[in-house]
Every structure is written in structure tokens, then in C-alpha cells.
C-alpha positions as CSV (number, residue, x, y, z in Angstrom):
1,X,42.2,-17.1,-34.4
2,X,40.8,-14.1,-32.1
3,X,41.6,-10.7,-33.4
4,X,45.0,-8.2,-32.2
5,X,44.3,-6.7,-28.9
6,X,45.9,-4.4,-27.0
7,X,45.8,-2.6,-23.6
8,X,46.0,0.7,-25.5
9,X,43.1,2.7,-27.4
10,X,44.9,5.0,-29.3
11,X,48.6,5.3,-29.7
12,X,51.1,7.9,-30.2
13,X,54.9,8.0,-30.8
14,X,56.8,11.5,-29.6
15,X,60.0,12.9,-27.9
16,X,59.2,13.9,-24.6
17,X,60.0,16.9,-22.9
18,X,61.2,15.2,-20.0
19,X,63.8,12.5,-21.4
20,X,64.3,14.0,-24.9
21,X,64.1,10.4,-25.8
22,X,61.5,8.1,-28.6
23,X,58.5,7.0,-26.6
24,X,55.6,5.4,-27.0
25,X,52.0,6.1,-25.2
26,X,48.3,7.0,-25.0
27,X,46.8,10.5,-24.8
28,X,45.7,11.2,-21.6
29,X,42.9,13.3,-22.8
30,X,40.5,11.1,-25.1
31,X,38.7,13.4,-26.9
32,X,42.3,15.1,-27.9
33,X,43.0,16.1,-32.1
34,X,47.0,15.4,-31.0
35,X,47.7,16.2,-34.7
36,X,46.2,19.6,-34.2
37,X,47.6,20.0,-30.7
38,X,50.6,19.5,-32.2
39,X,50.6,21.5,-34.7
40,X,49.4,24.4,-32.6
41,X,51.9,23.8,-29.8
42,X,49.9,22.8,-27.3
43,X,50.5,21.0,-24.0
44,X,50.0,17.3,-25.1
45,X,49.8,14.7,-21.8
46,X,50.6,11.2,-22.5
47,X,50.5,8.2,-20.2
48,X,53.4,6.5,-21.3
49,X,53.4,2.6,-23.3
50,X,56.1,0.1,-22.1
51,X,56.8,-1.6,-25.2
52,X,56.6,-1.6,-28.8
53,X,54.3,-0.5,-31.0
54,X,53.8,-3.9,-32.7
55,X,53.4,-5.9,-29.5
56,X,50.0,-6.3,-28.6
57,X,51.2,-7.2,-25.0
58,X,52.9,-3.6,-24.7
59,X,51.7,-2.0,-21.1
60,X,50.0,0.9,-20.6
61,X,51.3,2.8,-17.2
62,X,50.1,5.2,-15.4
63,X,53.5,7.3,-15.9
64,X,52.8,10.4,-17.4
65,X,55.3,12.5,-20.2
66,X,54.6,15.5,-21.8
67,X,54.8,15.9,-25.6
68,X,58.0,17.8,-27.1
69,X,57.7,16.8,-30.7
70,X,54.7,13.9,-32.0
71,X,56.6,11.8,-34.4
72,X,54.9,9.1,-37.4
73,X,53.2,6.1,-35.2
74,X,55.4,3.8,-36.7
75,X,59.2,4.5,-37.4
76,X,61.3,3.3,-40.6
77,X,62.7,0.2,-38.8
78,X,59.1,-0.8,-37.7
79,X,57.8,-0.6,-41.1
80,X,57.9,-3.5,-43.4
81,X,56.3,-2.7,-46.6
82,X,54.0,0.5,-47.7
83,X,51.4,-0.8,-50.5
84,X,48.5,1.5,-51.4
85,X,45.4,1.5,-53.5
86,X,44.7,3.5,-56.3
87,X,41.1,4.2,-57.7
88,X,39.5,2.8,-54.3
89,X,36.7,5.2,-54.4
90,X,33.6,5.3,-56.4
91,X,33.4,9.4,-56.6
92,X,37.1,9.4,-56.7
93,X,36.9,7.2,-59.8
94,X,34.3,8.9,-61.6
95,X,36.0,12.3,-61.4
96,X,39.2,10.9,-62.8
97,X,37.5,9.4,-65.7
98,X,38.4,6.0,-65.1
99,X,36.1,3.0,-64.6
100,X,36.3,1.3,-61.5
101,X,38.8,-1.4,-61.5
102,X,38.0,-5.1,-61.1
103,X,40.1,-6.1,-59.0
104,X,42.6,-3.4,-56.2
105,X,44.8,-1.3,-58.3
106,X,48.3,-1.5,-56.5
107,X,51.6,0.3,-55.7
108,X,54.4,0.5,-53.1
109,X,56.4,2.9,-51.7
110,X,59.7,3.0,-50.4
111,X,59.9,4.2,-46.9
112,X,62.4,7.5,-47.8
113,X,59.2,9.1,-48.8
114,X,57.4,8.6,-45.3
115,X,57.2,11.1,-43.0
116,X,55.8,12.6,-39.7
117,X,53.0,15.3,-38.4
118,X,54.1,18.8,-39.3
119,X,57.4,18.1,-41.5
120,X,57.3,19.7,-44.1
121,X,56.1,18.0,-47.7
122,X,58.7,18.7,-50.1
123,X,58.1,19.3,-54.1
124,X,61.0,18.3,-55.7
125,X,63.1,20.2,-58.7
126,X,61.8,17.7,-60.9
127,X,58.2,18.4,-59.9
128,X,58.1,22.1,-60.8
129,X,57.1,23.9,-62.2
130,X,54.0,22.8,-59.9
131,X,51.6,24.5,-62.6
132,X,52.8,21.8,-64.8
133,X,53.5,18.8,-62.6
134,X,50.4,19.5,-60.5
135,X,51.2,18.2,-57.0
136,X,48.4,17.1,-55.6
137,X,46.7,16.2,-51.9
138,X,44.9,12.7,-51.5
139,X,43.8,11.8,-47.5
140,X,43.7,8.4,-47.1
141,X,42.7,5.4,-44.1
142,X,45.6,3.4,-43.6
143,X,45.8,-0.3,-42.5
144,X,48.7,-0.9,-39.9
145,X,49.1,-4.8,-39.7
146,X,49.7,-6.3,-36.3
147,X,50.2,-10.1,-36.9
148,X,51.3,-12.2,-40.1
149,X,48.5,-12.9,-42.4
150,X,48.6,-15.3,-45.0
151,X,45.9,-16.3,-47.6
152,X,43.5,-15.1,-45.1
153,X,39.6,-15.2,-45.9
154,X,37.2,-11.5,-45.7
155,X,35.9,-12.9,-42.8
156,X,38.7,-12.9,-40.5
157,X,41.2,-10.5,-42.3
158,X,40.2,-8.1,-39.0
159,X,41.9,-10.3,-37.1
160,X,44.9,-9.5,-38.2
161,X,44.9,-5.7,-37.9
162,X,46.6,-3.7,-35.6
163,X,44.8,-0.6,-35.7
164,X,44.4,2.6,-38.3
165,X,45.9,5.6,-38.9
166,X,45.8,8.3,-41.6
167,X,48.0,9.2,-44.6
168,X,48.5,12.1,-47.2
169,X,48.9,10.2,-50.5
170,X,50.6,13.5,-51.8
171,X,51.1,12.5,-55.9
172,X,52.6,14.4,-58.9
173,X,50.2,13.9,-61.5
174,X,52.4,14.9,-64.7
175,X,54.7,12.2,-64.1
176,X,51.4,9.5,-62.7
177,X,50.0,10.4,-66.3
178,X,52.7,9.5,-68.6
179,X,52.7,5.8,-67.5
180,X,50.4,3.1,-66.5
181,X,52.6,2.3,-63.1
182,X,52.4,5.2,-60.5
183,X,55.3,4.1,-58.2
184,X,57.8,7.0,-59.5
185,X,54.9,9.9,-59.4
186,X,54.0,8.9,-55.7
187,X,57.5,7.6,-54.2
188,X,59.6,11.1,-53.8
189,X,61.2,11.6,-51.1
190,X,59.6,13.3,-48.3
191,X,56.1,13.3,-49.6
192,X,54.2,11.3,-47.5
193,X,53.0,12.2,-44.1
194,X,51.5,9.2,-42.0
195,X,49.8,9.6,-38.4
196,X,49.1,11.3,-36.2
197,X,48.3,8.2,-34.0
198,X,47.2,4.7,-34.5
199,X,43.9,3.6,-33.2
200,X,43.9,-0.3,-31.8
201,X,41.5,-2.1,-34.3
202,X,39.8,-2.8,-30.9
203,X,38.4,0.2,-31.0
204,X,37.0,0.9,-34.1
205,X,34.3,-1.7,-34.7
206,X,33.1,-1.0,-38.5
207,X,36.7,0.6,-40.5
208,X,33.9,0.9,-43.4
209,X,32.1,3.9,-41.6
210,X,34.9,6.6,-41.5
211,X,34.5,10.0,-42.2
212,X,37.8,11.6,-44.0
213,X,38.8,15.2,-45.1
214,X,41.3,17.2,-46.6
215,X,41.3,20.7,-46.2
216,X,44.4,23.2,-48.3
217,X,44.9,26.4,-46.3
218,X,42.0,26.0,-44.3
219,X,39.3,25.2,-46.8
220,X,38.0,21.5,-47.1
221,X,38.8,19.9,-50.6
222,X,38.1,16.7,-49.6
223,X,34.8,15.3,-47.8
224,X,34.4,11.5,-47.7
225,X,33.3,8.4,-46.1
226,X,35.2,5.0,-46.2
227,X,31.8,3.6,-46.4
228,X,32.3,4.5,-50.7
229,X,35.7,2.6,-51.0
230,X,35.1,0.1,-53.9
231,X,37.4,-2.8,-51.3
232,X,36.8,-2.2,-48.6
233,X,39.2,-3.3,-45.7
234,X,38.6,-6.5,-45.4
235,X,38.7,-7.4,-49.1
236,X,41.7,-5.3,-49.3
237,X,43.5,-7.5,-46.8
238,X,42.1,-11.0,-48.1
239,X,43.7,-10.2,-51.5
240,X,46.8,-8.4,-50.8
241,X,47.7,-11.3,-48.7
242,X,46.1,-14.4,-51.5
243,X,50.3,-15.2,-52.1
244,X,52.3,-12.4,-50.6
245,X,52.9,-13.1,-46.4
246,X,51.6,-9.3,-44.8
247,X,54.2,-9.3,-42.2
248,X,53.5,-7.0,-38.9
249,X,54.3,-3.7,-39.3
250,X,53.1,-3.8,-42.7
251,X,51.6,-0.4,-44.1
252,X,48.3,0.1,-46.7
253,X,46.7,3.0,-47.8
254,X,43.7,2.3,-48.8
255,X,42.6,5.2,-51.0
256,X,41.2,8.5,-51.2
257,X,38.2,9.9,-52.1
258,X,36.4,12.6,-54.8
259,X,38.3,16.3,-54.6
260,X,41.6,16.1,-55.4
261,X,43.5,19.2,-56.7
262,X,44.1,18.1,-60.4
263,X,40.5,17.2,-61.0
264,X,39.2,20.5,-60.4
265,X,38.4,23.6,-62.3
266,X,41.4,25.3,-62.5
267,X,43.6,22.6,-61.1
268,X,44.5,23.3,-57.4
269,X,48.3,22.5,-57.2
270,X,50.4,22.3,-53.7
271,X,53.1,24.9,-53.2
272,X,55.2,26.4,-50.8
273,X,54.1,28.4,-47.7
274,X,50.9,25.7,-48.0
275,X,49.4,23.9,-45.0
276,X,47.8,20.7,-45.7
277,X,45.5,18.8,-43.0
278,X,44.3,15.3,-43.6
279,X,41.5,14.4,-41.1
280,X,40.0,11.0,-40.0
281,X,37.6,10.5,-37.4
282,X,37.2,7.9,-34.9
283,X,39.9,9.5,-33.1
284,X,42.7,9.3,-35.6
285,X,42.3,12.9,-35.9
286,X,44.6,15.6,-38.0
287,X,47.7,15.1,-39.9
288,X,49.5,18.6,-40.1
289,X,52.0,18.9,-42.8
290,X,53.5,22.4,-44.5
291,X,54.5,22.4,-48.1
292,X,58.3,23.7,-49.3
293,X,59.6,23.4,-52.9
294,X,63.1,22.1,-53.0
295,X,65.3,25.6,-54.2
296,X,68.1,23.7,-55.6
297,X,68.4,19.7,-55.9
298,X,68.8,18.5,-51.7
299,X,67.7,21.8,-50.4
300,X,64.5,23.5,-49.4
């Protein structure tokens, strides 16, 4: 079966100025960070896609918008299922004083706890005080799935890839570390930022040779290479989809590397009035996300 393809390189999904409606399209300026243009609120061209996201046959035009707010690639109704990796990285592994696991280490998330570029992260009541529940950054490459896959073999799992895009894995470690199952420490609401843009699988020829970063207020805390990911994509989709059908639309993250805040010397703990960027290259570029802790129990 020949591999996704699409007429568009790298995808975006944003309000525009001129409709004040959801689109779809392609940055008109290649070389573009949208995340960071975003984020610093500047003039963001876009040559609108007729379509949807998940349809490879969606048309590029030559129709031009202009960004008002950059939105998550994907919305809720387009994703299907978020499933992550835990412990995908060698470095990240060894730093956490675990061995490296045998076979992927997995959880889900529900999609309440997905959001966009720049909105804000938010630290729940029961996740403070953050000196004790240590809220915690972890950048990630993230698989966006573009056509069912089924029991598919390493050598073809490409095929069935829609593109990439980045995440922030943002975790809680008290609650991670009082139980062998991490789906309550990493499923709060509001806690995890996905985008800025999807890049078509098309373009990205090797997913195993992606630089990654995380930088907290500026300074980088995070400095990998998806090159050091224990499964690497292809595995990654081979297995997860051994029994389980990996419908389009379907979300993984597929790790994070050595850095994070809880590891260090003193632990470094997210809190409000913080500004987290998670940065993949390739083009995927810089997810832009602020950090609030919730004042009373639904409000910031």
C-alpha cells in the first residue's frame, strides 16, 4: 500500500482575521516558527486548505487568510484516541532511574486535557502545592495517524502516517509516583498543549533524526534527538496496532527525552506567570504555552 500523501507540506488550523471562522491551510512563508509568530503576534499569511485535515485529497489554493488566533492541528471531534509512551528515551531513562523497558510503556489520555498554542497550562488545586506535586515539562514528537492500520509490519507502519507534530507531556510527578499506572498524573484537564502545525509524513523522510527542546522562561531544559528513542516510530506503530485498529485521526506521543524538571538538582517545578516552549525541528517548530495555577477549584 503506498504511503499518505498530501498536496500540503505543513499544516496549520486557525481563526482567520477575515471570516472569524475555523480554517485549515499552509503557511505561506516556509521557513516560518508559526508557534513563535503566534505567540509574538505577528502577521501569519496562510494559503488556505479546502478540506479536512484527515483527507489526504484536501486542496491547497492559492486563497490567502491571515492568522487571528493558531488553534491545535487537530480539533477534539478529529481526534480519536491520544496514547503516549513513557520511558522512550535512553537518557530520559537513565535519569529517572528506571531500566529501559522491554517492550513500549503505555498510557492514554482523554481529550479534556488537550489543548492549543499559547493557552494557558493549568496546575490544578490538587496539584499544589507545586513544591510538592512537582509539575513537570516533557516535549515530545507526536504521531498523527492518517489511514487505519491494522497489525501492520515496521516496514510499512510509515505508510500509514499522516504527518507529525509536537506535544508538551506536562505530568505531576507526586501523583505519577504513588502508582504503577500514570493515566491520572498525566490526564488533568487542560495540561497538554499539542501543535503548532502538522508536517505531512511526505516531508519528513527519516522521523528518527529530529532534534527536540524544551526551554522554561527562556532557558533550554531539554536538548534531544529522536534518533535516542528506545521505539522508534515505526516499531511504535507496528505494536500499538498488533490487536488494537489505529483509526485516522489517532494521536501518539512518543516520548521525551533527558531534562525534565523533577530529575534535577533542586527540582524545577512549573508555576504560574511561567512560559513553556516545546520545539521540534523539521518545521514543526514552537509550541507556546503560559502556565496558571487554578485559584479555587474551576478557576484560574
Amino acid at each position: 500500500m503506498p504511503p499518505v500523501r498530501t498536496q500540503w507540506t505543513r499544516l496549520i488550523r486557525f481563526v482567520a482575521a477575515e471570516t472569524a471562522q475555523v480554517h485549515i491551510g499552509q503557511p505561506a512563508d516556509p521557513t516560518l516558527d508559526v508557534g513563535l509568530a503566534a505567540w509574538n503576534k505577528q502577521v501569519i499569511r496562510v494559503h488556505e486548505i479546502l478540506g479536512s485535515t484527515l483527507d489526504p485529497a484536501a486542496q491547497l489554493t492559492n486563497t490567502v487568510l491571515t492568522v487571528k488566533e493558531l488553534l491545535s492541528p487537530l480539533s477534539q471531534e478529529e481526534v480519536k484516541t491520544v496514547r503516549c509512551l513513557g520511558l522512550n528515551y535512553s537518557d530520559h531513562a537513565a535519569e529517572a532511574k528506571m531500566a529501559k523497558p522491554p517492550v513500549p510503556v503505555l498510557f492514554y489520555k482523554p481529550l479534556t486535557s488537550m489543548i492549543g498554542p499559547n493557552v494557558p497550562i493549568c496546575i490544578p488545586k490538587i496539584a499544589q502545592p507545586v513544591e510538592d506535586h512537582l509539575p513537570d515539562y516533557e516535549v515530545e514528537l507526536t504521531i498523527v495517524i492518517g489511514r487505519a492500520a491494522k497489525g501492520v509490519s515496521e516496514a510499512d507502519a510509515l505508510d500509514y502516517v499522516l504527518g507529525y507534530t509536537g506535544a508538551n507531556d506536562v505530568s505531576f510527578r507526586k501523583h505519577q509516583m504513588t502508582t504503577s499506572q500514570w493515566d491520572f498524573s498525566k490526564s488533568f484537564d487542560n495540561t497538554t498543549p499539542l501543535g503548532p502545525c502538522i508536517i505531512s509524513n511526505n516531508a519528513v523522510p527519516d522521523p528518527q533524526a529530529i532534534p527536540l527542546t524544551c526551554s522554561l522562561n527562556g532557558k533550554v531544559l531539554q536538548n534531544g534527538n529522536t534518533k535516542d528513542q528506545i521505539f522508534d516510530v515505526r516499531k511504535t506503530v507496528a505494536f500499538l496496532s498488533q490487536a488494537t485498529t489505529l483509526e485516522p485521526g489517532s494521536v501518539i506521543l512518543t516520548g521525551t527525552p533527558a531534562g525534565v524538571g523533577y530529575a534535577r538538582k533542586p527540582p524545577v517545578v512549573l508555576r504560574t506567570g511561567d512560559v513553556v516552549q516545546a520545539w521540534l525541528g523539521h518545521g514543526v517548530g514552537t509550541l507556546v504555552n503560559p502556565v496558571v495555577e487554578e485559584v479555587e477549584r474551576g478557576k484560574l
